[in-house]
N, C-alpha and C positions, 0 to 999 in steps of 0.2 A: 322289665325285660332284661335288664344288667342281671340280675340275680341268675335268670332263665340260662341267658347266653357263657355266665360263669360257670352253669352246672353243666352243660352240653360239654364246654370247652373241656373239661376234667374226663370224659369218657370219645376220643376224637376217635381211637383205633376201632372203637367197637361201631362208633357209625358208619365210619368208611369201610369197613367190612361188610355192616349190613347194608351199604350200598350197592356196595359190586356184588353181591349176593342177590339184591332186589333187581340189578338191571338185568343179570344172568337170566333170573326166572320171568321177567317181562318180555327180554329178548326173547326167549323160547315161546311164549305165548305167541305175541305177532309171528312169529316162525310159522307157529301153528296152522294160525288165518289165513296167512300168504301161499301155506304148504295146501289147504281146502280150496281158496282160491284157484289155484294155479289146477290142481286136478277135475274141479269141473269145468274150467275150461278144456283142459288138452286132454283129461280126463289120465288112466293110471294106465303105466307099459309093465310093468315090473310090483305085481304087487307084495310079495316078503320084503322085498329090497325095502319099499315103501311103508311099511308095516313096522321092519327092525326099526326106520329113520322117525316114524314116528314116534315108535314107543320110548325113544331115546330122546327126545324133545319134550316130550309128557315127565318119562323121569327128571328131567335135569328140572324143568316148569316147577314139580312137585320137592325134589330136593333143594334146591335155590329158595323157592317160598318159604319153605318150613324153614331152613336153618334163618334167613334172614330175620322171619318172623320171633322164632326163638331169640334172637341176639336182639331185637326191638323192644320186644316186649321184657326183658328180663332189663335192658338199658328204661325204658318208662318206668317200673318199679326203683329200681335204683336211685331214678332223678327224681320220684316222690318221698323217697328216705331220705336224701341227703335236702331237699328242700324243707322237709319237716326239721330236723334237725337244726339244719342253718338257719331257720326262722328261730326254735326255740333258743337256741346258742346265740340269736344276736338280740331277743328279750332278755335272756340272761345277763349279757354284757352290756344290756340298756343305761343308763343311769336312771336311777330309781327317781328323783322330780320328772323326767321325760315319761317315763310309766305311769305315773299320776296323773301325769297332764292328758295324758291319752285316754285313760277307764279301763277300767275292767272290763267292759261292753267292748268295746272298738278292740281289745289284745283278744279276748275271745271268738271274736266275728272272727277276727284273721287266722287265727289258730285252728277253727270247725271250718265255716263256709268256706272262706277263701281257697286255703290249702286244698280242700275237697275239690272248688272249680278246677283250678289247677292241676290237681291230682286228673282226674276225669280226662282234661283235655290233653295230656302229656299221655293219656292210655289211648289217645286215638293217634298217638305218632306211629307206630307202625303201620298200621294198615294204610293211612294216609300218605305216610312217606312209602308204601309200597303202590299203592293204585295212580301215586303221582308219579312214578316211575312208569311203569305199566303203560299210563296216558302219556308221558312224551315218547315214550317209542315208539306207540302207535301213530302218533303224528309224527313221526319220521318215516312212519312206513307210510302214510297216508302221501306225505307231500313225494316222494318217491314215486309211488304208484305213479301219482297225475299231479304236477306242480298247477294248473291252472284251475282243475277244482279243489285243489287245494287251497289256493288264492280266495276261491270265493268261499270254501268252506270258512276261512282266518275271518273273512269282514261279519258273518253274521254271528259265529261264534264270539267274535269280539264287539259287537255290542250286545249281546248276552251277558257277557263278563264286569261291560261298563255297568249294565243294568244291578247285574247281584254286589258290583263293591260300592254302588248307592246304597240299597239297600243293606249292604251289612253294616256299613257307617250309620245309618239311621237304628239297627240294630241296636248297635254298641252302645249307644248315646243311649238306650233304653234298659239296657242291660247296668248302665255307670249308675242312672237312675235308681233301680231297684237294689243296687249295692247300698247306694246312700241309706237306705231306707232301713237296708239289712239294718246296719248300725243303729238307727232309730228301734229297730225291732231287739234289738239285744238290749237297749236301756230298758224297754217295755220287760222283758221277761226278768232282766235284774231286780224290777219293783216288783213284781210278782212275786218272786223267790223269796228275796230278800224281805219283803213287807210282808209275809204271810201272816204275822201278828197282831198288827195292823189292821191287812185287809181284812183276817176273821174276824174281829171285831166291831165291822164298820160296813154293814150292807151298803149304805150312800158310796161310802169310797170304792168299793168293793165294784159296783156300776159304771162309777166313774169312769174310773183306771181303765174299765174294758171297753166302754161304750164312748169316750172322750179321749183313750188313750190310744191302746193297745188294737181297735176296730178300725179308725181312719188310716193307719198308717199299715197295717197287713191289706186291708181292699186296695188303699193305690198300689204298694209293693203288688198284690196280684194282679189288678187290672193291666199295670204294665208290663208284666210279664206274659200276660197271655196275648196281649197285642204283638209285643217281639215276637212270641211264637207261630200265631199267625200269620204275619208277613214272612215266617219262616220259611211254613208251609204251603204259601202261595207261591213264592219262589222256588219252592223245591218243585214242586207238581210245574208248574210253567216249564223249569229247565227239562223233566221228563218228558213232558211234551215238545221242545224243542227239540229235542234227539229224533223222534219221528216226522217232526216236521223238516229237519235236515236231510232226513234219510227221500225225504219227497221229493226236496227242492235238487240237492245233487243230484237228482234220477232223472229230474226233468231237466236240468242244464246238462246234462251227460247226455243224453238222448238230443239234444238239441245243439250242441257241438259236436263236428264232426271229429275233430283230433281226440274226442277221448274212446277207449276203447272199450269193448264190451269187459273186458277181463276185467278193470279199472272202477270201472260200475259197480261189479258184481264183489269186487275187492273192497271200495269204500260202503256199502251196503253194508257187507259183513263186518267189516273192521268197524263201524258205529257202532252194531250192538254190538260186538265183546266191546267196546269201550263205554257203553252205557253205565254199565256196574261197577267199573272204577269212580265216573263221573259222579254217580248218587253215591257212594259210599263217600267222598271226599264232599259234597255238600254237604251229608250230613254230618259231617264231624266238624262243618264252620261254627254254628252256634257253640258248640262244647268248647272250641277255641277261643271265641269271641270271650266267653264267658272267663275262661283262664286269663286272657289275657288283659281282661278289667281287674280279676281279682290279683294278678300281680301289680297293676299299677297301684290297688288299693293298698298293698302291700309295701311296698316303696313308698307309696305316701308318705306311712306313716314314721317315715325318717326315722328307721330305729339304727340302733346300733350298727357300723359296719365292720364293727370285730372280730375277725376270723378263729380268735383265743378258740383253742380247743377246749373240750370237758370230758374228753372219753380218756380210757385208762394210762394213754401210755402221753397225756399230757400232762406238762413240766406241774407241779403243785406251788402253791405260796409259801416261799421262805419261811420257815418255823421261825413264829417271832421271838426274840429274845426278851428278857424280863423285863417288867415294864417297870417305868421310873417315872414318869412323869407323862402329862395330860393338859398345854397351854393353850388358851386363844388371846391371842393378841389384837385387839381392837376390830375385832370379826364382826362380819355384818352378815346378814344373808336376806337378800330379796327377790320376793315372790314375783313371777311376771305382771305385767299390765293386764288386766284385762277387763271388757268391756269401758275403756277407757281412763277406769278408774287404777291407780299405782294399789300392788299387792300391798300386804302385809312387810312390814319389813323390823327383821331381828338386828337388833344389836345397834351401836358397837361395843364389843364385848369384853374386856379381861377377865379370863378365869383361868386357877391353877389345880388341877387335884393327883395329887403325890401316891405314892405305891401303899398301899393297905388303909388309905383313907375309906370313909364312911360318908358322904356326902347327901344332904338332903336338898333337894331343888320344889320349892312351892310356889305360889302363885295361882291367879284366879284362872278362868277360862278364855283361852286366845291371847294368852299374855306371852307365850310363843315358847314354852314349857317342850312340848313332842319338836318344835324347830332347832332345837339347842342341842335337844337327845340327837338328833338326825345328824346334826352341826358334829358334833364330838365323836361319833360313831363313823365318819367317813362317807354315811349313805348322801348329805350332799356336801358340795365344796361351796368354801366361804366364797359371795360375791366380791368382800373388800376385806382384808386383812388377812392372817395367818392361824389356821393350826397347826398347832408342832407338836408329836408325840415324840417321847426319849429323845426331843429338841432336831427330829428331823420334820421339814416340813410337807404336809397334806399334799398333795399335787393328783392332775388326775394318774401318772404313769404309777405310782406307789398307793394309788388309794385300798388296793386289795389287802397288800401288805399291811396297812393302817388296821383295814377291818377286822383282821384275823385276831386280832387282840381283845375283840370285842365279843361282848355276847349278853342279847338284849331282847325283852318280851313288852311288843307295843299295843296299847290299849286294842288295837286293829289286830292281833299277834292269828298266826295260823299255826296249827298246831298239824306237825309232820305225822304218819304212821311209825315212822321207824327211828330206832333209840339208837345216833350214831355216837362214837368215843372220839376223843381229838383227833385219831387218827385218821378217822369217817371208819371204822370199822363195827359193824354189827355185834350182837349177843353178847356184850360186857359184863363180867359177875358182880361189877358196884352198882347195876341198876338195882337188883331188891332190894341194897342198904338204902337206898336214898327211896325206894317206895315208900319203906317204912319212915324213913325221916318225915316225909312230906303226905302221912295216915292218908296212902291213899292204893297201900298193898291188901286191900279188902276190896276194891273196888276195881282195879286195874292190875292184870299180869305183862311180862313179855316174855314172850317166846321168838324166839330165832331173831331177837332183835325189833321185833313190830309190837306194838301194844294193840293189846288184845279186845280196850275199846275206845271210842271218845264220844261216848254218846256221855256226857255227865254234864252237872250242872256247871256256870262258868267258871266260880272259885278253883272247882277241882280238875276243868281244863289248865287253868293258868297256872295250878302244881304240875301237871304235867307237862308245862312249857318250862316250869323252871328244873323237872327233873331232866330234859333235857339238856338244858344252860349247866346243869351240874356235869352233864356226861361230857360234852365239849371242852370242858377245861378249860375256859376264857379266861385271859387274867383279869381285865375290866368288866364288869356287868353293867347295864342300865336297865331299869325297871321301872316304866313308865304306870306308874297309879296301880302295881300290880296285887296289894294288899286291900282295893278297894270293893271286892267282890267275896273277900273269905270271912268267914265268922268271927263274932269278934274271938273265941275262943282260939281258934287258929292267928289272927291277926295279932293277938300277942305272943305266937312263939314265933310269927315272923318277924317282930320286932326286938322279940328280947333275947331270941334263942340264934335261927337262921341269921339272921346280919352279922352277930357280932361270930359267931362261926365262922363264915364266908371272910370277916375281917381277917381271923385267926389265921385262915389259910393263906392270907396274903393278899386276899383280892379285892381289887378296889370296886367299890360300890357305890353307884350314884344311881338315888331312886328318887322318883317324882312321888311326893304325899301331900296328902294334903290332912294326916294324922296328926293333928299336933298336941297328941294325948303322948307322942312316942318320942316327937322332937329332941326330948334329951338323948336318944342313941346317936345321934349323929356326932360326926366327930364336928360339922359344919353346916351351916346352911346358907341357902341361896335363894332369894325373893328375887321373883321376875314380874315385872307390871307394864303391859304395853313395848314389849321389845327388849326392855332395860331388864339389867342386873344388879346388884347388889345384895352385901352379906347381911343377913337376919340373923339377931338376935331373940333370942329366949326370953321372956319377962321384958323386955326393952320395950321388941317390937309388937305391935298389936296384928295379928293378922288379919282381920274383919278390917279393922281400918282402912288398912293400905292396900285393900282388894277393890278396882276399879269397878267391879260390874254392879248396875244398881240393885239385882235382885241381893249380893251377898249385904249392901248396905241395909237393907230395907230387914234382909234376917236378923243383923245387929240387931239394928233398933227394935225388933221384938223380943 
């Protein structure tokens, strides 16, 4: 609801405008009823006069509605743009372990469903904020008319009101439910997508997945939302019915007190139905609401970022980094949260130095905390215990951007963009053909206007096209996490003997995760990691089989 009432707050003049716009054309309404009212009783003296007065009550009704509605409705579109936005902008400015910790499944729900509730419910603010306009003036003209059936109009009305905010609370609580669920259903369709290699293979799992998986958790999700919807609409049709049952009971207590008058009667009669139509419009729009205002709780939940940093054109850009000199962790640690009781993984403590136009090779078995260290040095997380310091200023989170901009890195996980930007982020670059060709892969892939032209290709020759990227950005650091482990060996020695010591030439430091140790002499250094720890590896010294912890690498040995 913060989020909600930050967005309202930003557009103030245009609601109070379309407020005195909606009382204007409510006011003329009840005008209207009081103006039919009052003529069959005393009946018409003067009918042009009465005719002009109408027809100028009708216009202002119909000019007042519309402008209002215009300025409502173009304010709910606006407050769906800027909440989409401010959602993606404060993923953006997430810290990436907090986005892991979350899934992909849970940042997707929020991004489709959620926003959608919300969106939805924010398009019933006009009419709503118009017909709830509408129903308090007519209950000023009501109480006006006859304060004492008015009185008893308030007590039955008001435990009608207690009865629907029961009910929408039991609602809510079913509507939170199948939120929950939502989430559950976005893991289900992740295994779908994602495993379709898998699943094709594997009728049993194939079954599985839908009859044990993805089946129990869509029938609850549905069962409980058709339950919501049904107490909906038993509620909605009940309060329909109470409008005529009101319109009985004031006729019989009007007729049965003497102090009310026949005018007064015939005035709350009328003034019920035109207020029926407000009343069901603004019922119906509570579920929509309800719905919106789970899915922004769902939203806040998920404690993301509350960094307002802009990303549209005319915000400030990260300081062009200066040359890079150096690259230190001094006694760094980084540890993963708790969880299920059990303490994460934990990297380090670490010393490590790598200097301007180095060559660096970092190896080690699997979970030896290899992609934790790339993550460490990159800026994407900050050390639990000790210091990064690039060109000896240190990591913090207010400089972390600054830090990264220096970087530029394809992780075994890597997602490959449509579009081919240049350091400056600018499109359609003339060095991209040279480097298609560098990286034999200008037969398979063009770019035009800046977008390549495909990425349907096999993995090797996606991960040239991440590094033909990393060449367009100009990074002075590179990391390249195992990224020679997918291309041919044909290829795989010109990225060893050709591209690295290139990338050297130009100055740029290179730290890549292998576990090639046909190539280990290009390095200028090496780095073994086992279980968290560091240390320098030698060539011929060191054995790598040896000193790799996991039993399957031992067990390769000895065959």
């Amino acid at each position: 609801m913060n989020m909600m009432k930050q967005l309202l707050s930003q557009s103030g003049r245009t609601v109070c405008l379309a407020l005195v716009l909606s009382l204007c054309s409510a006011a003329a309404g009840i005008t209207i009823v009081g103006g039919v009212n009052q003529a069959l009783d005393s009946g018409v003296t003067d009918i042009g006069q009465t005719l002009v007065y109408y027809l100028g009550l009708v216009g202002l009704l119909f000019c007042c509605g519309i402008g209002s509605q215009v300025l409502l409705v173009g304010l709910g579109h606006k407050l769906v743009y800027r909440l989409r936005a401010d959602l993606v902008q404060r993923i953006l400015n997430t810290p990436l372990v907090k986005q892991e910790a979350l899934g992909a499944p849970a940042l997707y729900n929020v991004l489709t469903r959620d926003v959608t509730m919300v969106a939805n419910a924010i398009k019933q603010l006009p009419i709503s904020l118009y017909n709830g306009l509408l129903l308090a003036v007519g209950l000023v003209y009501l109480a006006w008319l006859s304060p004492l059936l008015f009185g008893f109009l308030v007590m039955l009305v008001g435990l009608a009101v207690w009865g629907d905010i029961l009910l929408a609370g039991r609602i809510k609580s079913m509507m939170q439910e199948v939120r929950r669920l939502d989430d559950d259903l976005f893991r289900q369709y992740e295994a779908v997508v994602e495993g379709r290699n898998e699943l094709g293979l594997s009728h049993p799992r194939r079954q599985f997945q839908f009859q044990q998986r993805f089946e129990p958790t869509a029938q609850q999700a549905r069962d409980t939302a058709i339950k919501a919807e049904v107490l909906w609409a038993i509620n909605l049709n009940w309060t329909t019915l109470l409008v005529f049952v009101l319109i009985g009971l004031v006729f019989v207590a009007g007729t049965l007190l003497e102090s009310v008058s026949q005018e007064a009667l015939v005035g709350y009669v009328l003034a019920i139905m035109f207020l029926r139509t407000p009343i069901a419009m603004i019922l119906e729009a509570i579920p929509a609401v309800i719905r919106g205002n789970v899915a922004l709780s769902a939203i806040e939940h998920l404690e993301l970022s509350q960094s307002s940093q802009s990303l549209s054109d005319n915000a400030v850009p990260v300081t062009k980094p200066v040359t890079f000199q150096s690259l230190e962790l001094r006694h760094a640690e980084y540890h993963y949260p708790t969880q299920g009781g059990e303490s994460g993984f934990q990297l380090g403590p670490i010393d490590f130095k790598a200097q301007a136009g180095e060559l660096i090779f970092l190896i080690g078995g699997n979970g030896s905390g290899k992609s934790t260290l790339a993550k460490l040095l990159t800026g994407l997380y900050l050390p639990t215990v000790g210091e990064v310091a690039l060109n000896g200023h240190l990591l913090t989170p207010e400089n972390a951007e600054q830090h990264r901009s220096y970087f530029g890195a394809i992780f075994p996980n890597f997602f490959l963009f449509d579009d081919v930007l240049d350091e400056q982020g600018n499109l359609d670059n003339p060095r991209v053909q040279h480097y298609l060709k560098r990286l034999a892969i200008d037969h398979k892939v063009s770019v035009d206007g800046g977008s390549l032209s495909t990425k349907a290709l096999s993995q090797g020759q996606r991960k040239r096209l991440a590094l033909l990227l990393l060449y367009m950005e100009d990074r002075q650091v590179l990391l390249l996490d195992e990224w020679a482990a997918d291309q041919d060996p044909l290829f795989r020695e010109v990225f060893y003997r050709e591209i690295l010591p290139e990338l050297k030439q130009a100055d740029k430091t290179v730290i890549a995760i292998s576990h090639d140790d046909k190539y280990f002499d290009a390095a200028d250094r090496l780095y073994k990691l086992d279980q968290g720890q560091i240390r320098p590896y030698v060539v011929g010294r060191d054995s790598l089989f040896e000193e790799m912890s996991e039993p399957s690498v031992r067990i390769a040995q000895d065959v």
